[in-house]
DRENVO-451004 format. One line per 5 residues: number of its first residue (from 0); their letters; for each residue x, y, z of N, C-alpha, C, O. Coordinates in pm, whole numbers, plus 50000, padded with zeros to 5 digits. Example, Ala and Ser with C-alpha at 12.3 -4.5 7.8 and 13.67 -1.06 7.14 Angstrom:
# residues 2
0> as> 51319 49431 50780 51230 49550 50780 51320 49670 50780 51424 49668 50846  51285 49775 50708 51367 49894 50714 51290 50003 50787 51341 50114 50804 $
END
This chain:
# residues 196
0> xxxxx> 60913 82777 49941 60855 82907 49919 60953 83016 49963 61022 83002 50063  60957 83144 49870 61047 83200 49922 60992 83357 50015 60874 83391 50010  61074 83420 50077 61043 83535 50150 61155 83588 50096 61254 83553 50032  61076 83739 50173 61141 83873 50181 61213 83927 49986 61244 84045 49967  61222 83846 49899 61230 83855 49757 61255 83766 49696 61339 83686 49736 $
5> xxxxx> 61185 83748 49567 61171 83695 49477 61200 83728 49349 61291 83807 49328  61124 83672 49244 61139 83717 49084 61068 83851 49046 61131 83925 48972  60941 83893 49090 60862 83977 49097 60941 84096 49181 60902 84209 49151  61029 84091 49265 61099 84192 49335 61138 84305 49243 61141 84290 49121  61167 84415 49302 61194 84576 49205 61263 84625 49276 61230 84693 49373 $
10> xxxxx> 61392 84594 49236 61545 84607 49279 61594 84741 49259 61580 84793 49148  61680 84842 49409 61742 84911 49329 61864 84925 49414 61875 84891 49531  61939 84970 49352 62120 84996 49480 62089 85090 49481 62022 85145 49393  62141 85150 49610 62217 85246 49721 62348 85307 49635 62424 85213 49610  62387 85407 49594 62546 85404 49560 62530 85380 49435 62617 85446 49378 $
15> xxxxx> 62458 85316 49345 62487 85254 49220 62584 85244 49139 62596 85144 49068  62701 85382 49134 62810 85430 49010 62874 85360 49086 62917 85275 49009  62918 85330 49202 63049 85340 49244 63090 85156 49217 63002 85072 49195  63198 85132 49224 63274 85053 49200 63231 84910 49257 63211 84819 49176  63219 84892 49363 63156 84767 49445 62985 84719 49373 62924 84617 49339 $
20> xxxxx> 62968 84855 49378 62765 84830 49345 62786 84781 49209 62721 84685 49168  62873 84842 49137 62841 84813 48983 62848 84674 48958 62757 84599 48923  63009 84640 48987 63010 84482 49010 62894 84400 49098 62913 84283 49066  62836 84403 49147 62773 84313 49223 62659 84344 49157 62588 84248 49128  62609 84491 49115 62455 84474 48994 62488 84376 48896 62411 84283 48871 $
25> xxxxx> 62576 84387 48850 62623 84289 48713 62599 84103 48739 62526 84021 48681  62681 84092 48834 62644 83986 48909 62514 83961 48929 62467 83866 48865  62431 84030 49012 62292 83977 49036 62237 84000 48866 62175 83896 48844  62233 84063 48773 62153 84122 48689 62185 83978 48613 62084 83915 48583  62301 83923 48581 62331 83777 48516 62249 83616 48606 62233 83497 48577 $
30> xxxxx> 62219 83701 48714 62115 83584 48840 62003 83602 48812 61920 83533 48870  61947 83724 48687 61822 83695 48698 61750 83809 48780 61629 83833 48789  61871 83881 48844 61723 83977 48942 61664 84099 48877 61739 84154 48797  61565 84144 48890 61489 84252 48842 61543 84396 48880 61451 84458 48933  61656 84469 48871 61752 84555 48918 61629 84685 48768 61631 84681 48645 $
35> xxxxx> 61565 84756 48844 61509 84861 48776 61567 85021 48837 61500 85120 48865  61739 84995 48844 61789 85137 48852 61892 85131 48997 61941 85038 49061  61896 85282 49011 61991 85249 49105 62002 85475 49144 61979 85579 49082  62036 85445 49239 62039 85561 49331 62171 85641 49346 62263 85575 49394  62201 85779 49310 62311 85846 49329 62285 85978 49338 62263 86031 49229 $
40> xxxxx> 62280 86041 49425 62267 86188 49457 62356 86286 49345 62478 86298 49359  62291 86347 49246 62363 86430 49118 62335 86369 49036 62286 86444 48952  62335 86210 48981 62387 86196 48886 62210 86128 48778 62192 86045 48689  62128 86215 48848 61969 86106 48826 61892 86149 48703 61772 86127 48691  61995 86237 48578 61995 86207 48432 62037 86113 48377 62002 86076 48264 $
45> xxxxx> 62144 86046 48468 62253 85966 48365 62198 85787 48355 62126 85740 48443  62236 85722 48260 62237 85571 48313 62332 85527 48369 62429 85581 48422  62292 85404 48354 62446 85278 48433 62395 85174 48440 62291 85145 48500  62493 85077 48351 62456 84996 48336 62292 84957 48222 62216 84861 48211  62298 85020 48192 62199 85088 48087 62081 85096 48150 61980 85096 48080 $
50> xxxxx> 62067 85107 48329 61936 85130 48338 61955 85281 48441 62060 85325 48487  61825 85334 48457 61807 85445 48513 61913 85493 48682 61956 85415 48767  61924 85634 48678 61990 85626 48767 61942 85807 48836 61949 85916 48780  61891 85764 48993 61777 85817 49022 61877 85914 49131 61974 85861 49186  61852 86021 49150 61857 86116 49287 61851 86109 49407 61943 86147 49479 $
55> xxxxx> 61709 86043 49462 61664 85977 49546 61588 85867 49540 61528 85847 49434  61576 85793 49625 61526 85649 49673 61362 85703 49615 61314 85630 49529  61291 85807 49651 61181 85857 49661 61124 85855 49500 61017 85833 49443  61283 85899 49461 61199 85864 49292 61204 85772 49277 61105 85704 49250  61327 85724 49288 61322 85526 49222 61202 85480 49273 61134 85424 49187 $
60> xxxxx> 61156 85484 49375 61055 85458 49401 60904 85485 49318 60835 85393 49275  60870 85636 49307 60767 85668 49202 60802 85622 49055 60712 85585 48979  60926 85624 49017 60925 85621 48903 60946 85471 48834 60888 85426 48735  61035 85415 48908 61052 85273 48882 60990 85132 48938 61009 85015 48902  60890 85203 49065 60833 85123 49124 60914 84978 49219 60890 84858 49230 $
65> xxxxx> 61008 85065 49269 61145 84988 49350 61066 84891 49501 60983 84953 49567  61079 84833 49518 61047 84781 49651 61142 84724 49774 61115 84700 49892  61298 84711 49679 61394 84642 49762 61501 84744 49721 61518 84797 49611  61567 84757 49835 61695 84808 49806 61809 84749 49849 61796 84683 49952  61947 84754 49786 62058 84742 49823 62164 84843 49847 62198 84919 49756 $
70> xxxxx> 62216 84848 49966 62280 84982 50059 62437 84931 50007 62481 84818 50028  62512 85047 49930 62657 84978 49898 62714 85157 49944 62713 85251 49863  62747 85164 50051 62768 85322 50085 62873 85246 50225 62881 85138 50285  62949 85403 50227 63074 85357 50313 62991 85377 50464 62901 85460 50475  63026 85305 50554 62956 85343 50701 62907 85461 50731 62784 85470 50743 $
75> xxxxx> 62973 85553 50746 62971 85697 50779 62807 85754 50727 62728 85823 50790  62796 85703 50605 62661 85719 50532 62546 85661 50536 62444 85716 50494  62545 85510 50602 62465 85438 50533 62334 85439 50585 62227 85417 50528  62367 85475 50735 62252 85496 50838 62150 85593 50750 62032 85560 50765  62168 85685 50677 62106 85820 50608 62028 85727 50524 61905 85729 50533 $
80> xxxxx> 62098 85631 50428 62082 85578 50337 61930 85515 50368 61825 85548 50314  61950 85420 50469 61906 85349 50534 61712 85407 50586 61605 85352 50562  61738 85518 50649 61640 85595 50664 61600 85655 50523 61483 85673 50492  61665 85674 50472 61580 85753 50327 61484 85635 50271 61361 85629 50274  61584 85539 50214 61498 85392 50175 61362 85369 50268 61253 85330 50226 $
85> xxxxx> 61397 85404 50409 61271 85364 50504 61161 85470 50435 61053 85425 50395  61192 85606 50423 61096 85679 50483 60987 85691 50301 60870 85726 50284  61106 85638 50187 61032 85619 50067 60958 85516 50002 60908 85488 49892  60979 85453 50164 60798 85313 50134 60862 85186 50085 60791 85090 50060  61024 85179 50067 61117 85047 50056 61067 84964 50186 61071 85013 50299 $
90> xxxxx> 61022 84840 50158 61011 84709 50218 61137 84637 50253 61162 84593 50365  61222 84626 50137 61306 84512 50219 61444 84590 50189 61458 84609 50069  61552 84642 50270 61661 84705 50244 61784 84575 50322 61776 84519 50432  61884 84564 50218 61966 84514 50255 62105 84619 50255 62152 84697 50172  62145 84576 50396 62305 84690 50396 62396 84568 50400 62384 84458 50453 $
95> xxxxx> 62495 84629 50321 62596 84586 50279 62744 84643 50366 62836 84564 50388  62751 84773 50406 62824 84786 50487 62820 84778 50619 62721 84807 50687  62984 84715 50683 63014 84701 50799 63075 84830 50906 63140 84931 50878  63044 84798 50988 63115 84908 51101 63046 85019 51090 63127 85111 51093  62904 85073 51074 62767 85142 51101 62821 85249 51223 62836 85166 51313 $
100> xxxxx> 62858 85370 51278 62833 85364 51407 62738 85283 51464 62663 85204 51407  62748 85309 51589 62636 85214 51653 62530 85302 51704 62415 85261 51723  62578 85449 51732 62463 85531 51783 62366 85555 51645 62244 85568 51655  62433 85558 51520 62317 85534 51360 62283 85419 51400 62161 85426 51416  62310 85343 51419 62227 85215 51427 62097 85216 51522 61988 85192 51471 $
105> xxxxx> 62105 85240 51639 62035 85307 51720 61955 85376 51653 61842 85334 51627  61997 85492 51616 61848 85585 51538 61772 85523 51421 61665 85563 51374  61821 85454 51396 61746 85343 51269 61684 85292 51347 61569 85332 51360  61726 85194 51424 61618 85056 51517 61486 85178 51554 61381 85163 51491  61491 85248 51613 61417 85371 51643 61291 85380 51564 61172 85356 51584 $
110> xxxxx> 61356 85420 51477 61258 85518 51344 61241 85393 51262 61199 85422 51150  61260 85251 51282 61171 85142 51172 61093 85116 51258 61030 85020 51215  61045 85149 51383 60954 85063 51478 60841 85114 51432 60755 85032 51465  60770 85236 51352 60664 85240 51297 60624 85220 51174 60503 85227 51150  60718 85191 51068 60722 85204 50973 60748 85006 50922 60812 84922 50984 $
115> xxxxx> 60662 84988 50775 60655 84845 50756 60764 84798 50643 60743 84772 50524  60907 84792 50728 61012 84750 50624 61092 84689 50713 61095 84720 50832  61176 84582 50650 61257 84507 50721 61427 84535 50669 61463 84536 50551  61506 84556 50777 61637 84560 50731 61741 84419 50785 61742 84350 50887  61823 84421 50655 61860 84273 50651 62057 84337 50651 62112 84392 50556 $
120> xxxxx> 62114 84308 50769 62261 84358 50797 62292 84486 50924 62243 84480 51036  62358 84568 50889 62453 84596 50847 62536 84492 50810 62474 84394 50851  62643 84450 50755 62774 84394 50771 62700 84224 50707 62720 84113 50756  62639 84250 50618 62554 84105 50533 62599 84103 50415 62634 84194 50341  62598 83950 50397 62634 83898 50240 62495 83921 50152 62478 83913 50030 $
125> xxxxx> 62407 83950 50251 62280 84002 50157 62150 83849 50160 62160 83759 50244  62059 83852 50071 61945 83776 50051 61961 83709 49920 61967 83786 49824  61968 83625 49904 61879 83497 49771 61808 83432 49778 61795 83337 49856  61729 83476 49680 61612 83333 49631 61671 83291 49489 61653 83343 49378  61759 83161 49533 61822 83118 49393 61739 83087 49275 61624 83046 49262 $
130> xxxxx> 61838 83121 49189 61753 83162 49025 61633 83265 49016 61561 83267 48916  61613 83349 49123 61490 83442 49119 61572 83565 49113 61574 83651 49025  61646 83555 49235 61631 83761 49300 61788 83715 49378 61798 83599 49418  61870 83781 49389 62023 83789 49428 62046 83983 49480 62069 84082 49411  62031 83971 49593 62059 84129 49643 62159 84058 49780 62143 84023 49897 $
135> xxxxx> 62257 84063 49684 62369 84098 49815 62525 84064 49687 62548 84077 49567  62586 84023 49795 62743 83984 49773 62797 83797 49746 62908 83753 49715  62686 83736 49769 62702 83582 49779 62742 83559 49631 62702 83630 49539  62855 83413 49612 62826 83383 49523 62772 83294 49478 62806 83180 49510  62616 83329 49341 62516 83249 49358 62572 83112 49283 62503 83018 49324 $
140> xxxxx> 62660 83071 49200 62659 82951 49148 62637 82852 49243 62610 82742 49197  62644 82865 49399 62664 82750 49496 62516 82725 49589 62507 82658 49692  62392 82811 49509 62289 82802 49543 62208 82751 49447 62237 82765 49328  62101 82688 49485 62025 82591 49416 61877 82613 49471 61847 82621 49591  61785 82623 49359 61614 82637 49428 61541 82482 49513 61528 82365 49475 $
145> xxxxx> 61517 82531 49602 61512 82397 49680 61384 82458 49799 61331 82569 49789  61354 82356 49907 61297 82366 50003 61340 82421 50120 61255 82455 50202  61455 82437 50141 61507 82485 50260 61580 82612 50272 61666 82661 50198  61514 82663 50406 61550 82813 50450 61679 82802 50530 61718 82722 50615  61740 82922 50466 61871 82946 50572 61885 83070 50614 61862 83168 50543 $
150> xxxxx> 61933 83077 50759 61995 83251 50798 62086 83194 50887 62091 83100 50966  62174 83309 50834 62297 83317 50937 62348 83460 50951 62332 83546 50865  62414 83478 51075 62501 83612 51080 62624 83648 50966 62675 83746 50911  62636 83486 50970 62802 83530 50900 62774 83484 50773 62691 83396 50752  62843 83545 50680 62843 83530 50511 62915 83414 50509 62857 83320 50455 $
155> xxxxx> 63018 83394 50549 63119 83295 50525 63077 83155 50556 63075 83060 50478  63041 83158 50700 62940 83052 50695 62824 82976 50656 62805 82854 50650  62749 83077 50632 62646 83049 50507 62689 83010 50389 62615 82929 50333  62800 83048 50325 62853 82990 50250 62890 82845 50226 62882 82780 50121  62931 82811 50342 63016 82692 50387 62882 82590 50373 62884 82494 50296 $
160> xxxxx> 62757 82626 50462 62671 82560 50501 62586 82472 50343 62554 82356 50316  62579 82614 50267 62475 82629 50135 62573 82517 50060 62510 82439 49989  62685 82502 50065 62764 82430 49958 62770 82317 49957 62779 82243 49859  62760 82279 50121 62746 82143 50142 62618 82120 50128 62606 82025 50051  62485 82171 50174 62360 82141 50115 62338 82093 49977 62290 81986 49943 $
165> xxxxx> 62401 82234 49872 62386 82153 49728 62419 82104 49650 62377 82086 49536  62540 82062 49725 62646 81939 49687 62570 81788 49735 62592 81676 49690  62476 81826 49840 62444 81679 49894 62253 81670 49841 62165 81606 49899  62240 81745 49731 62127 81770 49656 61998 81883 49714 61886 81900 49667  62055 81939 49817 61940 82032 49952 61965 82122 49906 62082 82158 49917 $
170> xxxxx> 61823 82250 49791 61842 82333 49731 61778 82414 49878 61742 82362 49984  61780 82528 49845 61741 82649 49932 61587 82754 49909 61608 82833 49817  61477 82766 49957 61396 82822 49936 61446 82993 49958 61390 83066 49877  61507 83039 50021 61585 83177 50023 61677 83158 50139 61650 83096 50242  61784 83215 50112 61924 83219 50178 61934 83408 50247 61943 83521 50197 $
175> xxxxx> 61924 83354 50370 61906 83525 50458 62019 83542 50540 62034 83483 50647  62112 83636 50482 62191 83682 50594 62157 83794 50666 62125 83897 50606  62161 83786 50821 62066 83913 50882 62242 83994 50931 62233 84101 50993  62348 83955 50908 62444 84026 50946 62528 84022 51040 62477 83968 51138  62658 84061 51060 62703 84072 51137 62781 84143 51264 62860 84093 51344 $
180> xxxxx> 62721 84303 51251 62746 84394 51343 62689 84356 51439 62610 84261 51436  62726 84445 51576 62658 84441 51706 62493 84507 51675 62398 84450 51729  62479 84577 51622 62319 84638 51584 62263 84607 51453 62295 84685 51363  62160 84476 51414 62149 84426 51317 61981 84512 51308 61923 84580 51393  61945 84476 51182 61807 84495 51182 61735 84407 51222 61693 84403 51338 $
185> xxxxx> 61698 84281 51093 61585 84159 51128 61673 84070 51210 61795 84066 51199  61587 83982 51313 61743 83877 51383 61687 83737 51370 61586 83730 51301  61728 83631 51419 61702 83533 51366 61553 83451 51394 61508 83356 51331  61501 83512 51494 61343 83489 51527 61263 83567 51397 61225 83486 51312  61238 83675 51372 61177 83740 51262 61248 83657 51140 61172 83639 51045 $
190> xxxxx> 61349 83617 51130 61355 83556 50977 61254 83412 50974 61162 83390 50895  61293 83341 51063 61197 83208 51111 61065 83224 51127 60976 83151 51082  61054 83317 51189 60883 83386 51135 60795 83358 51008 60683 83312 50989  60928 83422 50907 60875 83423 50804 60916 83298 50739 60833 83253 50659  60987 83254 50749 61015 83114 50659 60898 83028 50728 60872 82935 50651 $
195> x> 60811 83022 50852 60713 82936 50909 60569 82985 50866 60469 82924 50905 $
END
C-alpha cells in the first residue's frame, strides 16, 4: 500500500520553467504522474510543457486542484516556497533543494506545527510510488510496485538499496526520501508511521 502519493495525486512544481523542473516534469510525466501544472511568479498566462502555468501555489491550488508539490528553487528561496505551498492547503511538499539556510528551516519547522502537511527534504531525491506518482529526482526504471517501504536520508543510497531489492524480485510499496540537510521536515519515525 502506498503513502504520502499515489496515482490519484495532483502534482504541481515549484519553479516549473526553469531548467532542472522541466526535465524532471518530463521524467515523472513519462512515470505516469498526474503533473496538473506548475508554478512561476509572472509567467501564470503561459503553458509549459503543455500544461498550465500558475502565479501562485494558491491558484494551482483553486484552479487545478494540486495537492502535492515539488520545490525546484535555488536555497535562498525555497523556505518562501515552502511556506506558500503550506499556507495554500498543499499536503505533501517535496524540496528538492540543498543547503536551505538553517534559520529558514527553523521558521518552517515552526509554522508547519499547526498546519496538516508533511515536508519531505530539503536536500531529497524526492517520493515514489512506482508506476503511480514519481515527485522527485530518482531514477524510476530501478523501481518496481511491490510490498515494501523504504526511507532513507540519502538518495544515493536508496538507490543502491532499491536496485538490489528489484533485481532480487522485492518491488517497493513507496520509496521516501526524507533528506539530507541538518533541518529535515518528516524524519524517519513519521515515515514508519505511515507505512504501519
Amino acid at each position: 500500500m502506498s503513502v504520502f502519493i499515489n496515482k490519484d495525486s495532483r502534482v504541481i512544481y515549484q519553479g516549473f520553467t526553469g531548467q532542472h523542473a522541466t526535465f524532471h516534469a518530463e521524467e515523472a510525466i513519462k512515470h505516469g504522474t498526474n503533473i496538473v501544472g506548475g508554478v512561476t511568479p509572472g509567467k501564470g498566462v503561459a503553458t509549459h510543457l503543455e500544461l498550465p502555468v500558475f502565479d501562485t501555489v494558491s491558484d494551482a491550488v483553486i484552479r487545478a486542484g494540486s495537492d502535492v508539490s515539488c520545490i525546484f528553487l535555488p536555497p535562498q528561496f525555497a523556505a518562501d516556497a515552502i511556506l506558500e505551498a503550506i499556507e495554500a492547503g498543499i499536503k505533501t511538499i517535496v524540496v528538492i533543494a540543498d543547503g536551505i539556510p538553517v534559520q529558514d528551516m527553523v521558521r518552517v519547522k515552526r509554522y508547519i506545527i499547526d498546519h496538516d502537511a508533511v515536508i519531505f527534504g530539503p536536500n531529497t531525491a524526492g517520493v515514489i510510488t512506482p508506476e503511480e506518482c514519481k515527485v522527485g529526482i530518482m531514477p524510476a526504471n530501478i523501481y518496481q510496485p511491490g510490498r515494501v517501504g523504504v526511507v532513507s536520508r540519502s538518495g544515493t543510497l536508496n538507490y543502491e538499496a532499491v536496485a538490489q531489492m528489484t533485481a532480487r524480485g522485492h518491488g517497493q510499496s513507496t520509496s521516501v526520501g526524507i533528506g539530507g540537510d541538518p533541518i529535515n521536515g518528516a524524519n524517519f519515525v513519521d515515515v514508519l508511521k505511515a507505512f504501519n
